[in-house]
ChimeraX commands (.cxc) that place a marker at each C-alpha (Angstrom):
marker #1 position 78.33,-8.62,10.24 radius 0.5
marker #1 position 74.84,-6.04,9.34 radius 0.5
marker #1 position 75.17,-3.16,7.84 radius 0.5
marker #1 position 74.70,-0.16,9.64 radius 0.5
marker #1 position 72.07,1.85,8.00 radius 0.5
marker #1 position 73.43,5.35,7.87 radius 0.5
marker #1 position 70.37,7.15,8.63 radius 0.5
marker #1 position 70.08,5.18,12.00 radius 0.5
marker #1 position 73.14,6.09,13.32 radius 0.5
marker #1 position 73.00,9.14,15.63 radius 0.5
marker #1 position 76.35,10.08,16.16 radius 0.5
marker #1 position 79.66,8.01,15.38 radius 0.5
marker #1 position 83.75,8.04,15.17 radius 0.5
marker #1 position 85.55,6.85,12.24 radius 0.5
marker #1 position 89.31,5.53,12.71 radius 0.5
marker #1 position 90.65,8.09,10.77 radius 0.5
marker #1 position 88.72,10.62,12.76 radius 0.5
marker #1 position 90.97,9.23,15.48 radius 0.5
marker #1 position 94.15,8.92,13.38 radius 0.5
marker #1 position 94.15,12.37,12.42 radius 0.5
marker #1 position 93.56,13.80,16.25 radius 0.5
marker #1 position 96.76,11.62,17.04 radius 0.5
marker #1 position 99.28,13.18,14.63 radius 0.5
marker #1 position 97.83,16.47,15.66 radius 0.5
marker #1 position 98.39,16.20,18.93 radius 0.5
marker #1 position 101.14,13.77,19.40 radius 0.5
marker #1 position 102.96,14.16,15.51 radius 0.5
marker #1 position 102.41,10.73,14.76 radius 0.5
marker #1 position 99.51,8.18,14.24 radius 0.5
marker #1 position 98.60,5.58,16.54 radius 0.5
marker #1 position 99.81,1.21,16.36 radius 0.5
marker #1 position 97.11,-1.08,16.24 radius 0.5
marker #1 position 97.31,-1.42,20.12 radius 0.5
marker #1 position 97.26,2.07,21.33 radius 0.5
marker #1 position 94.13,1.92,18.59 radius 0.5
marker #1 position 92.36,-0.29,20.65 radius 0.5
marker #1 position 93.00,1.25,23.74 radius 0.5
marker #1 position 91.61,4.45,22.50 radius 0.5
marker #1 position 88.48,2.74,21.38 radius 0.5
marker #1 position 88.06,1.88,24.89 radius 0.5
marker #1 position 88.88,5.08,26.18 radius 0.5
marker #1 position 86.23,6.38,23.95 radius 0.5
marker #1 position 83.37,4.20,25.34 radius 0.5
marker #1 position 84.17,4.45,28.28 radius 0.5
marker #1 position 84.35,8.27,28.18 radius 0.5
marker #1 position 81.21,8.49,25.86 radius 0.5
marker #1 position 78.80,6.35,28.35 radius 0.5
marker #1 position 80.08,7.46,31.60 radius 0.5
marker #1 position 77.74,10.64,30.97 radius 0.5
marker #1 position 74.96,9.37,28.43 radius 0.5
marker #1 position 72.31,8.93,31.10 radius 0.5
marker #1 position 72.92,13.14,31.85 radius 0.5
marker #1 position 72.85,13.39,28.20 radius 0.5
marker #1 position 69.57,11.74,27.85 radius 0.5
marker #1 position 68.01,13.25,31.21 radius 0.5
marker #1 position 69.39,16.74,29.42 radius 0.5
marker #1 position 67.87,16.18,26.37 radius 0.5
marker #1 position 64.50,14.65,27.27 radius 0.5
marker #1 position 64.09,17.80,30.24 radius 0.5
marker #1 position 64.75,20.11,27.21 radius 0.5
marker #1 position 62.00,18.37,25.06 radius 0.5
marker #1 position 59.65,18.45,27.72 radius 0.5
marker #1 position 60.17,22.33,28.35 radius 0.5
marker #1 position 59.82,23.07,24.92 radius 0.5
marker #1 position 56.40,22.44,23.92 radius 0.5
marker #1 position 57.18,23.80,20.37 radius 0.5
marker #1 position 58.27,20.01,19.85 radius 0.5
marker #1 position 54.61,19.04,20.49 radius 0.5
marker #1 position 52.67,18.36,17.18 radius 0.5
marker #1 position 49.12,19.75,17.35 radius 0.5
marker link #1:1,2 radius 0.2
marker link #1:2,3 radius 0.2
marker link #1:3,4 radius 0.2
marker link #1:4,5 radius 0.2
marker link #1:5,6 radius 0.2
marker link #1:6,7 radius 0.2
marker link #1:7,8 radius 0.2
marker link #1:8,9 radius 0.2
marker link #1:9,10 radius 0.2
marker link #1:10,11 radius 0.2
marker link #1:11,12 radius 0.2
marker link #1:12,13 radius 0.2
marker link #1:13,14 radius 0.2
marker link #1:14,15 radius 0.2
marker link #1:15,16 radius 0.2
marker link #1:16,17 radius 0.2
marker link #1:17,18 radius 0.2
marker link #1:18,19 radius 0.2
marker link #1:19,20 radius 0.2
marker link #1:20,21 radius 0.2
marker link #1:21,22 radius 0.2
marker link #1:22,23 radius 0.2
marker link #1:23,24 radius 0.2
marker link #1:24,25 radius 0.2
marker link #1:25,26 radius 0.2
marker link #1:26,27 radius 0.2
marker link #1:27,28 radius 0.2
marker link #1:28,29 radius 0.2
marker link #1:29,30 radius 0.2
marker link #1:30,31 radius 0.2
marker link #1:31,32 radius 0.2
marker link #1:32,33 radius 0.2
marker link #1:33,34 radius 0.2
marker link #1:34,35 radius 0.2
marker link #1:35,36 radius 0.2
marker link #1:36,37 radius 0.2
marker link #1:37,38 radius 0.2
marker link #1:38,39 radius 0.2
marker link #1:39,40 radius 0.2
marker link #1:40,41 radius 0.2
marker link #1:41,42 radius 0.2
marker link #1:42,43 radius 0.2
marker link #1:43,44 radius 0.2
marker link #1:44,45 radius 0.2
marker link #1:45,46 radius 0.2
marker link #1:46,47 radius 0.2
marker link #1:47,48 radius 0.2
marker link #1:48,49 radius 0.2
marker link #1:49,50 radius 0.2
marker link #1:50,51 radius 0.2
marker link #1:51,52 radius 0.2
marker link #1:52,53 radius 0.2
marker link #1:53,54 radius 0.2
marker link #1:54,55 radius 0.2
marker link #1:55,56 radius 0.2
marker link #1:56,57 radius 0.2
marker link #1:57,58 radius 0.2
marker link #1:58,59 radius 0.2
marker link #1:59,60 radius 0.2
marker link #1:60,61 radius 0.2
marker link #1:61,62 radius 0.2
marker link #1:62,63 radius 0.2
marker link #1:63,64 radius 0.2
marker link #1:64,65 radius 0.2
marker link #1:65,66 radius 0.2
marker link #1:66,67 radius 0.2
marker link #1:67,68 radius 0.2
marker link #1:68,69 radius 0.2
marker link #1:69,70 radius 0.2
view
C-alpha cells in the first residue's frame, strides 16, 4: 500500500472522526460493519455533488481575476 503524502491530500475523514460523531449522536460507537457501511455512505454522499463542487469552484476562480498572476 503507498503512502499518502500529506500535503497532497485535499480534504479527508479519519475513523475516529467518524467514531466520535457516532457516540455523539447515537451514545455509542459504531461495529466494524455499520463502519463500513458508513464509509459507503460517505462516498457516496461526498461524490454525488463533487462535479457542482468543482463547476462552483472553477466559476469562482474564473470571476475572480485576483487569482490571475501578472
Amino acid at each position: 500500500m503507498d503512502t499518502i503524502n500529506k500535503e497532497d491530500v485535499i480534504f479527508y475523514i479519519l475513523k475516529e472522526t467518524i467514531l466520535d460523531e457516532a457516540m455523539l449522536k447515537i451514545g455509542r460507537y459504531l461495529t466494524e460493519e455499520e463502519l463500513d457501511i458508513a464509509k459507503d455512505g460517505l462516498e457516496w454522499g461526498l461524490m454525488t455533488g463533487i462535479d457542482t463542487v468543482y463547476d462552483t469552484i472553477l466559476f469562482e476562480m474564473i470571476q475572480n481575476k485576483s487569482y490571475e498572476k501578472d
